[in-house]
TILUM-349090 format. One record per residue (C-alpha): residue in one letter; x negated, y, z. Coordinates in nm, 4 decimals. Layout:
[node "a", [X, Y, Z]]
...
//
This chain:
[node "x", [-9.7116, 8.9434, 7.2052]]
[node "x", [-10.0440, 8.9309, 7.1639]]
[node "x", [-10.3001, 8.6982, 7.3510]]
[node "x", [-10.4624, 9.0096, 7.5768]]
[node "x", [-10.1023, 9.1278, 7.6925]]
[node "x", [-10.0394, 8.7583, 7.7883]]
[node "x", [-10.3808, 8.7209, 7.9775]]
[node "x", [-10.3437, 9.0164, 8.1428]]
[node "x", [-10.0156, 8.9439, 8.2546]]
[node "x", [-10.0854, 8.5761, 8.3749]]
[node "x", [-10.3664, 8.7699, 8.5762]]
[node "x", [-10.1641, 9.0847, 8.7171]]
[node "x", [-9.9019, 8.7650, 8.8587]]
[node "x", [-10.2451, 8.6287, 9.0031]]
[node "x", [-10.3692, 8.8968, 9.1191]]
[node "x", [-10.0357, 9.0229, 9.3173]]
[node "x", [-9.9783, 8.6468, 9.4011]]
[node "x", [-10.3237, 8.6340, 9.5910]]
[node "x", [-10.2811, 9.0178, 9.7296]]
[node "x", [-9.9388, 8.9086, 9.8802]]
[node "x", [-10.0954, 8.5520, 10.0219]]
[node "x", [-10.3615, 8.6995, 10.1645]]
[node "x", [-10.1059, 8.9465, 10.3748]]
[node "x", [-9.8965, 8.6655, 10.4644]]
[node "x", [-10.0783, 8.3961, 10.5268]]
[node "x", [-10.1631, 8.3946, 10.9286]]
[node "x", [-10.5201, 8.2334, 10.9232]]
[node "x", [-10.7835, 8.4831, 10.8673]]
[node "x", [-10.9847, 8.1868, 10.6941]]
[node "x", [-10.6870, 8.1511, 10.4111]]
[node "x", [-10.6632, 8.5139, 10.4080]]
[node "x", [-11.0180, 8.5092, 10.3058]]
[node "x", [-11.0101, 8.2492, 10.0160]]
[node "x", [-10.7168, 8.4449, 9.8816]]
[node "x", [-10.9044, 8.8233, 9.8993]]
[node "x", [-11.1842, 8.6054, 9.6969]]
[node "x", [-10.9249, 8.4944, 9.4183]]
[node "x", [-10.8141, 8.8356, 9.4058]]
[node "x", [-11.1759, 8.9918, 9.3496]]
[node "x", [-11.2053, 8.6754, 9.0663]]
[node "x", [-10.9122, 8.8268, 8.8896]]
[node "x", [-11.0111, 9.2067, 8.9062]]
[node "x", [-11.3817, 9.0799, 8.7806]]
[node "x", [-11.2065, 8.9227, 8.5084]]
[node "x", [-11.0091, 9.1974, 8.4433]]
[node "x", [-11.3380, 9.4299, 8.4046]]
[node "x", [-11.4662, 9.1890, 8.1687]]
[node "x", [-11.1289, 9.2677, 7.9284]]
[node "x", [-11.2197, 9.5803, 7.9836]]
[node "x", [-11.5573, 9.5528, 7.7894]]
[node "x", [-11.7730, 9.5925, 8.1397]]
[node "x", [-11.9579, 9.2567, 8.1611]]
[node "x", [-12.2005, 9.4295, 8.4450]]
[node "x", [-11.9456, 9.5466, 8.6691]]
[node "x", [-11.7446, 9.1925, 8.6535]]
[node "x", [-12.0565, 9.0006, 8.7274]]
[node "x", [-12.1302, 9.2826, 9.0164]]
[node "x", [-11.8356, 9.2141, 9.1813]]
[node "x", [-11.7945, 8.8445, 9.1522]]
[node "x", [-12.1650, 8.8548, 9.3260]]
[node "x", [-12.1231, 9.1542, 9.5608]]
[node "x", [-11.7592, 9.1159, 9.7032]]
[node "x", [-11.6788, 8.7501, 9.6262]]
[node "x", [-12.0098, 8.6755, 9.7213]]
[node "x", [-12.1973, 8.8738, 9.9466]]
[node "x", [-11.9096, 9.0244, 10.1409]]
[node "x", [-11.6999, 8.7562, 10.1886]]
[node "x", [-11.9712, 8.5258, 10.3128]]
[node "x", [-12.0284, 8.7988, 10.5317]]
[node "x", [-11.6388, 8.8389, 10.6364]]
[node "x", [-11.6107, 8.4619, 10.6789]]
[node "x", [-11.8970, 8.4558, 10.8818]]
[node "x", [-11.7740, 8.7326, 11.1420]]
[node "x", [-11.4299, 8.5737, 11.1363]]
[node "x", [-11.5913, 8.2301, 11.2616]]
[node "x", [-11.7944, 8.3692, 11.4928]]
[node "x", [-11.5919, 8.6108, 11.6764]]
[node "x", [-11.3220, 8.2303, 11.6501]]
[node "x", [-11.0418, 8.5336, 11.5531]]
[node "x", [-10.7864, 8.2198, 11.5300]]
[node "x", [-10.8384, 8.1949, 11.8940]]
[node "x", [-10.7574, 8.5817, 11.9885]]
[node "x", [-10.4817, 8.6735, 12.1869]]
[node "x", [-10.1738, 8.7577, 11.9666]]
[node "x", [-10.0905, 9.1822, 11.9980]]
[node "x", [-9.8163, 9.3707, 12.0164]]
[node "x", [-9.6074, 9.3755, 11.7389]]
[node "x", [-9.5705, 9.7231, 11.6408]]
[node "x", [-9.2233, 9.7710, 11.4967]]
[node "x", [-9.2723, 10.0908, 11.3550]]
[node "x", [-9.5147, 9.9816, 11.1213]]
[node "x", [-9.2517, 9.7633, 10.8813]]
[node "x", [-9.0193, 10.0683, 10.7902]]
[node "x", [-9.3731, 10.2285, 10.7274]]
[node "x", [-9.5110, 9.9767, 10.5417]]
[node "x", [-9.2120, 9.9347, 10.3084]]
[node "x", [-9.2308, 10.3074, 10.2412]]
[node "x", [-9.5697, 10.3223, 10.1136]]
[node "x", [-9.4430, 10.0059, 9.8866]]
[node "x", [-9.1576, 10.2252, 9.7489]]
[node "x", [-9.3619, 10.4977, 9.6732]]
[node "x", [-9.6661, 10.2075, 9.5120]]
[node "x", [-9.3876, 10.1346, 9.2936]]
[node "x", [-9.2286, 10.4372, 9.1960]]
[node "x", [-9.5488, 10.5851, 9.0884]]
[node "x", [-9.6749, 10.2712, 8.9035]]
[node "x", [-9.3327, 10.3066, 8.6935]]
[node "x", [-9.3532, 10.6410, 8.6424]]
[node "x", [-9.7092, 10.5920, 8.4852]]
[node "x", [-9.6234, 10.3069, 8.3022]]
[node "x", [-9.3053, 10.4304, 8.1657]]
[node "x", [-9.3212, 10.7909, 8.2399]]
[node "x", [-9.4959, 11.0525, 8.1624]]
[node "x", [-9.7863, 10.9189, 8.2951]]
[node "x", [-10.0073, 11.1039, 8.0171]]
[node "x", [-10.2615, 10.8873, 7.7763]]
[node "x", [-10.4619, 10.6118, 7.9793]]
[node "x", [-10.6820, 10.5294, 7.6842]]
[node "x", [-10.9898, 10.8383, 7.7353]]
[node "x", [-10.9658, 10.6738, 8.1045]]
[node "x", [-11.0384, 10.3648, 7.9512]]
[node "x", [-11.3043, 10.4455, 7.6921]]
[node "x", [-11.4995, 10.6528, 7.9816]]
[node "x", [-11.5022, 10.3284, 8.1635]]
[node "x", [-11.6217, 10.1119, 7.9068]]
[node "x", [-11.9290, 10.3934, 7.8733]]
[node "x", [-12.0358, 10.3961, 8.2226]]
[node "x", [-12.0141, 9.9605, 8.2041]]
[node "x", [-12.3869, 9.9259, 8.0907]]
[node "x", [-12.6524, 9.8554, 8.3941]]
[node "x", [-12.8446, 10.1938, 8.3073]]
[node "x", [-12.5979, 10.3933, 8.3143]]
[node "x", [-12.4545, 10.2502, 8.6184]]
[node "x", [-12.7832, 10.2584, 8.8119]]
[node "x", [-12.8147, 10.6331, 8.6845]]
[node "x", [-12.4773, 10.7140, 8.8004]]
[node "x", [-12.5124, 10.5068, 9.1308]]
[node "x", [-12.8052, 10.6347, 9.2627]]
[node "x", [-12.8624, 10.9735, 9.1389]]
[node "x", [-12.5449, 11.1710, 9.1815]]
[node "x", [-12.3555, 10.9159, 9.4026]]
[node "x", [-12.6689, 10.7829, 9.6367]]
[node "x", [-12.5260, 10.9706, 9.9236]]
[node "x", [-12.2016, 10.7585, 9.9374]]
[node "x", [-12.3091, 10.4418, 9.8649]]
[node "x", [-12.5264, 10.4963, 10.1876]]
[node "x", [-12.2805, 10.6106, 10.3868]]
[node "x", [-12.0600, 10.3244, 10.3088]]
[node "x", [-12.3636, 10.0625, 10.3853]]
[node "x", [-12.4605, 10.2710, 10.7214]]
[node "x", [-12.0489, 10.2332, 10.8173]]
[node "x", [-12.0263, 9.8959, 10.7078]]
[node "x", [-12.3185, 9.7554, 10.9226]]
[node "x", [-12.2010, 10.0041, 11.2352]]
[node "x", [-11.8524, 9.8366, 11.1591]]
[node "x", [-11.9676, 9.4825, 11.1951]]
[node "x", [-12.2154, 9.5283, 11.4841]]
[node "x", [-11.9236, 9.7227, 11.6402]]
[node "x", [-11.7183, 9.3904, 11.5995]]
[node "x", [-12.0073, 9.1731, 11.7676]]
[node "x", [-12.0258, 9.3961, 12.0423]]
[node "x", [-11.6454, 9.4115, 12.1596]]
[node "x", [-11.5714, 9.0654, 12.0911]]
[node "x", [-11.9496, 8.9783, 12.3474]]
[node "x", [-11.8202, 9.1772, 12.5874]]
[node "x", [-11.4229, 9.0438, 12.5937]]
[node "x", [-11.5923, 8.6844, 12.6234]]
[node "x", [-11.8308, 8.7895, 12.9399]]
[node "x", [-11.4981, 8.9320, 13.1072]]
//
């Protein structure tokens, strides 16, 4: 095999490794570290991908900025001292569902007739250059990317706000 196909599967058992730990694992702090390894091993699997910009974007922006910004909400609304919910039973069978179908479709574009990934990949490796990314980002999709920034920072004061008013009660 050659050394790519061995990196990139030593970093696909990572990344799943992480993914799953981060479900599992019952503190929200450990949950945290984990979601960071995980964005370490999709930034390092943009840099395979010949996009040096986007890796570096996304070690600073998610592993960085976010998570900082997750860890920080997560200590100060103390979520490892909230009250334990209901258990909702019907979300397991659910769950495991969507997981069958993940991996049905994964094997049938692997193995199947999936169709030729490599244009997908050579249009990727075009847009990885700052300029074009910046042209892309805030020309034709500058409408999204504030959206998600507007629901982001409504989601987090949202947080604050509940978690105030469950303390004053």
């Amino acid at each position: 095999m050659e050394t790519e196909v061995i990196v990139f599967l030593i970093l696909a058992f990572v990344a799943i490794g992480s993914a799953i730990g981060m479900i599992i694992n019952k503190n929200a702090v450990y949950s945290a570290l984990f979601l960071i390894l995980n964005f370490a091993t999709v930034a390092i699997f943009y840099l395979m991908l010949g996009a040096p910009f986007i890796a570096m974007a996304q070690v600073t922006v998610y592993a960085g900025a976010i998570m900082v910004l997750f860890l920080f909400v997560i200590m100060l609304l103390g979520a490892e001292q909230l009250k334990k919910a209901d258990k909702g039973e019907w979300q397991k069978p659910v769950a495991i569902l969507f997981v069958v179908v993940l991996i049905v479709e994964a094997v049938y574009l692997i193995f199947g007739g999936g169709g030729d990934l490599l244009p997908m990949i050579n249009e990727v490796s075009e847009v990885g250059d700052p300029i074009s990314l910046a042209t892309k980002l805030f020309k034709e999709y500058f409408l999204p990317f504030q959206v998600t920034a507007v629901l982001l920072l409504a989601a987090m004061v949202g947080a604050i706000v509940i978690t105030k008013q469950d303390k004053k009660s």
